[in-house]
N, C-alpha and C positions, 0 to 999 in steps of 0.2 A: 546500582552503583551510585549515583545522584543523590537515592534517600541515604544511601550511607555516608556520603561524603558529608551532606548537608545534619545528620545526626550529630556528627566527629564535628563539626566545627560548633554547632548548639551546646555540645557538652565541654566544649575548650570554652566558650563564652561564660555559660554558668558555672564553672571553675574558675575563672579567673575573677566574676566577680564572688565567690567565696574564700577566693586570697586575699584579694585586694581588703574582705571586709575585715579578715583577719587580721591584716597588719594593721588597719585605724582603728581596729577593736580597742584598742590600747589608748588610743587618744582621743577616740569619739565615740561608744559606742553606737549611739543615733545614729552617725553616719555606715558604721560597718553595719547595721544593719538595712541600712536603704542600699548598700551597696550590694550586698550580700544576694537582696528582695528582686535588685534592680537588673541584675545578672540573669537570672534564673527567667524573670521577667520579657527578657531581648529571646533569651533562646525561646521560648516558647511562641512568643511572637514571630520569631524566627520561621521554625515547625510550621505555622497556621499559614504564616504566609506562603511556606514553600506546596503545602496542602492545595491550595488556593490556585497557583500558580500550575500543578500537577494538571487539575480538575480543568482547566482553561485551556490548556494543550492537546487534554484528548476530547475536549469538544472539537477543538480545530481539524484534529486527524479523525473525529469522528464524521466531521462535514465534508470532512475531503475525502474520505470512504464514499460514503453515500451521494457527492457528486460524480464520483469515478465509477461509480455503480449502474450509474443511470437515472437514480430516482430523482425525483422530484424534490429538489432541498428546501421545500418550502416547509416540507415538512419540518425541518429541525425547529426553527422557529414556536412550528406549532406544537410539538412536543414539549416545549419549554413551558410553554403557555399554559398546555393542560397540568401541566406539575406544579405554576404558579397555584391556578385552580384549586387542586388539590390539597397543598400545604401553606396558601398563602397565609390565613390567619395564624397558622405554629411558626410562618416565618417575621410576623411582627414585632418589632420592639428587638432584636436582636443586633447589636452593630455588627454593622462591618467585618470588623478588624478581630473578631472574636470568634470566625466562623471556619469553617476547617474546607467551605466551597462558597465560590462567587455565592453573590447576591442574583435568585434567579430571576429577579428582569434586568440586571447586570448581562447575565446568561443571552434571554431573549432577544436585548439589540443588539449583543455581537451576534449571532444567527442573525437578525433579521440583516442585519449591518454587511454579512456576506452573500448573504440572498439576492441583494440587489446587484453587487460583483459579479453574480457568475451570468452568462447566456442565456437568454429565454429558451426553453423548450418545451415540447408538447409528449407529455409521458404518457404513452397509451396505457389505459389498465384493465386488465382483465378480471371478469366479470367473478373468478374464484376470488379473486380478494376479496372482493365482497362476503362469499358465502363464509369465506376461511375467518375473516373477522366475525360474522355472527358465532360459528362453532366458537369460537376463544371465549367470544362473549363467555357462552355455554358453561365452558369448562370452568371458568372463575365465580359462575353466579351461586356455587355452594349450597346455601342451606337453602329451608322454603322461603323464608321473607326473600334472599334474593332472587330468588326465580321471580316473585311476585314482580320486582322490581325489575327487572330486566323484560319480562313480559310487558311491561307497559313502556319499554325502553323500545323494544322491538315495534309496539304499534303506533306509538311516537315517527319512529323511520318509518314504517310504511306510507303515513301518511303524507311525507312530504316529498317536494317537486322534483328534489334530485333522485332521475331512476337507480344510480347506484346504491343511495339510502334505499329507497323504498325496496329493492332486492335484497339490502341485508335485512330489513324489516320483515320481509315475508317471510325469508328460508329462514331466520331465527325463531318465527312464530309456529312456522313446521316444525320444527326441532323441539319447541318445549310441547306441543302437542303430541308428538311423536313418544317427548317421554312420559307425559302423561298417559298414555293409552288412546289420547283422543285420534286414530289413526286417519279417519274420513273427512275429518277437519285438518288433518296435518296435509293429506295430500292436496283437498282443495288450498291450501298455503302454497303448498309446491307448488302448483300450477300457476298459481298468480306469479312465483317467484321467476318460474320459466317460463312464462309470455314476458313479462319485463327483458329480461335474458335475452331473448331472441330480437327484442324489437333493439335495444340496446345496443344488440353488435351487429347492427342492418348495415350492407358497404355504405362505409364513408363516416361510421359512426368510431371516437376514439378508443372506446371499448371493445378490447379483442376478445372472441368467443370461446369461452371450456365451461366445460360443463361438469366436470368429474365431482364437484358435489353434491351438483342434483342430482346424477345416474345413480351415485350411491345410496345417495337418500332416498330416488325412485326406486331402487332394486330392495334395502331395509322395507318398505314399505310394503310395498306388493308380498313380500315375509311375514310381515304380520298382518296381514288380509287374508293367507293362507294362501296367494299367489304364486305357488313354488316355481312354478314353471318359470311364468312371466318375469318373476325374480332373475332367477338363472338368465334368461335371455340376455336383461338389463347388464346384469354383471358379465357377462362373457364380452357385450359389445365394450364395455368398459375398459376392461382389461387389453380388451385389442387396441381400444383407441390410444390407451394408460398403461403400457406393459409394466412398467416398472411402481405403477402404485398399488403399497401394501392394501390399501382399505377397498381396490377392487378387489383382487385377491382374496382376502378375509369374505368378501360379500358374495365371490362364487362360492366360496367353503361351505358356509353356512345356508347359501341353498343346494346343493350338491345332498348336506345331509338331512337340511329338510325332506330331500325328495328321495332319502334312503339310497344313494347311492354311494357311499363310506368306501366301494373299493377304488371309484374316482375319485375322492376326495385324499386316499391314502396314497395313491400313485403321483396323484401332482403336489401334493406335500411332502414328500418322501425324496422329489426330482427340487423342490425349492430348498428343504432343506439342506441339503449338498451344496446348492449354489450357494447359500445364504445359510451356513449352519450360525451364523451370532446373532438372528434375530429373535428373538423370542415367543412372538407374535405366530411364527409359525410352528414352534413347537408345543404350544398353549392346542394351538387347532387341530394337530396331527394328536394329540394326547386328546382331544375331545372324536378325532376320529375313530384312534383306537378303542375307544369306551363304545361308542355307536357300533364296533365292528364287534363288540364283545372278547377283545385279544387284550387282555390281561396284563400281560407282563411288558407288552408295547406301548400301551398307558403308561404304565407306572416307570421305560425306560423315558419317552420323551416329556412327560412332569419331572425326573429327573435332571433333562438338559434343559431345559426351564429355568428352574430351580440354580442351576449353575450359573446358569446365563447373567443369573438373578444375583449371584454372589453367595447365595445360601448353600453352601457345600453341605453341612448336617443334613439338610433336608435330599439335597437332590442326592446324597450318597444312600440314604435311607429307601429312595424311592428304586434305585437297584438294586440294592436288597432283596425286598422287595418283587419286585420284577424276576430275579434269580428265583427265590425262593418259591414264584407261583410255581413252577414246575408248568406253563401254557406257553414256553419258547421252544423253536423249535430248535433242531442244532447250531444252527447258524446263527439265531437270534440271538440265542443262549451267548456264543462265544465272543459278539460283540457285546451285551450286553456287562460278561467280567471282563473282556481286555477297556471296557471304559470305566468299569469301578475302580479296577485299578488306578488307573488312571486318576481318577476323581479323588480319590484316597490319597496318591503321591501330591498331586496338586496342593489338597487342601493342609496336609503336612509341611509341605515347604511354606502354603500360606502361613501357618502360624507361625513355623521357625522365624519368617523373618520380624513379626511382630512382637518374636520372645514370648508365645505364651506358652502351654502346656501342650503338648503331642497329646491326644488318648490314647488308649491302648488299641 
């Protein structure tokens, strides 16, 4: 409502200097057109600053989030900081008054500026932050030059004093080993990662203790050592400690059908997906169960709710199809399998009606 008020008053600005030039057109045109120029000119500056002004505000309600949070507001600051970093030299030479967001070490001393305002406190952190930032690392290092770089990012952090660095240094050095193949070199990583870990959250240390990174990465591991057992183990205590996390979950799954057991693996996927039928993660697995169990048409219904899940109606309606058409459901399979084609059918029908496009046939 604000950007609209503030648009309606911009455009009553620059209309009025295109009146105004209008009527000295006649007696000056010079002047009608610096009036004309000079209109158009207020409103936009108008816009930039109101942009300016926007951006300024939800830093404020962003620092007042994040002290009501708990965290540490030191961090806003630092965030600013690494963004200077990042875009300082794109941001040179640019004034002021011409930008559509403060100036970001404008940014920076308001953060720092309330940083000093609020309370000292002592933010305990736990030891997953660490791990969970190396994984991100992970997932953004893309192609091989970044891995390259990120591996020497990773032995950087290990090397130095701070143990919470040197934890994301290790577990991230496990991680690219890991994806390498190199698996004997990732665990001895882990290990170092989880002595750090431990001595870290020794009583009286700030760092409170979990572990649900390394168990996971311990239980992957011992998977590809051929460990199934010892796998399974990792991941069961995991899940007990972690009930609610998908990546134990996933990591009993996948030793379950290492070690050929598909009709435990279709039982407790079968009991999650009920609880949790919108995740996807679990219908990916129970469709890898059913293929391990050689059931056909149970594959190709849960790649179908996959697929849904997915937004991809063509696909997952094809995969019941599919599924119908193996003729390997049994009665019951059979009948949920068409009362949800249906189903998937009307859905994806009213999907397009409302988008206006064509029904098939």
């Amino acid at each position: 409502a604000r950007q609209m008020d503030k648009q309606t008053t911009n455009t009553m600005i620059a209309l009025a200097g295109i009146l105004l030039g209008a009527l000295a057109a006649s007696r000056n045109p010079g002047a009608a057109s610096g009036l004309m120029q000079g209109g158009q000119a207020v409103a936009v500056n108008n816009q930039l600053s109101y942009s300016r002004d926007a951006e300024r505000e939800a830093d404020r309600i962003g620092f007042q989030i994040l002290a009501a949070s708990g965290y540490d507001v030191n961090g806003a600051p630092g965030f600013f900081q690494r963004l200077q970093k990042a875009t300082g030299i794109m941001d040179n030479g640019i004034p002021a008054y011409v930008r559509t967001h403060p100036l970001t070490t404008d940014r920076i001393a308001d953060m720092q500026d309330r940083a000093r305002n609020e309370p000292n406190r002592n933010v305990s952190t736990a030891v997953e932050f660490y791990f969970i930032k190396a994984r991100a690392r992970m997932e953004q290092s893309g192609s091989s030059s970044g891995m390259y770089d990120l591996k020497n990012t990773f032995e950087s952090l290990s090397k130095q004093t701070n143990p919470g660095k040197q934890m994301e240094g290790y577990y991230g050095l496990a991680l690219i080993a890991q994806k390498q193949g190199r698996i004997d070199q990732a665990v001895g990583y882990l290990a170092q990662a989880r002595n750090l870990a431990n001595s870290a959250s020794a009583p009286g240390s700030p760092i409170i203790r979990q572990s649900l990174s390394l168990d996971i990465t311990s239980s992957e591991l011992a998977l590809a050592k051929g460990k199934n057992e010892e796998a399974l183990q990792i991941a069961q205590a995991t899940l007990k400690a972690f009930p609610q996390s998908y990546a134990a979950g996933a990591a009993m799954m996948n030793a379950y059908l290492k070690l050929g057991r598909t009709n435990d693996a279709i039982a407790w996927l079968k009991a999650r997906t009920r609880a949790q039928p919108n995740e996807v993660v679990w219908w990916t697995l129970l469709s890898n169960a059913y293929d391990q169990a050689k059931n056909v048409a149970m594959r190709h219904y849960a790649l179908g709710e996959k697929y849904a899940l997915e937004g991809a109606w063509p696909s997952a309606i094809e995969q019941l199809k599919i599924a119908r058409a193996s003729g390997a459901a049994d009665f019951y399979q059979g009948s949920s399998i068409d009362a949800r084609l249906r189903e998937m059918q009307k859905q994806y029908r009213e999907e397009l009606k409302e988008q206006g496009k064509d029904i098939p046939g």
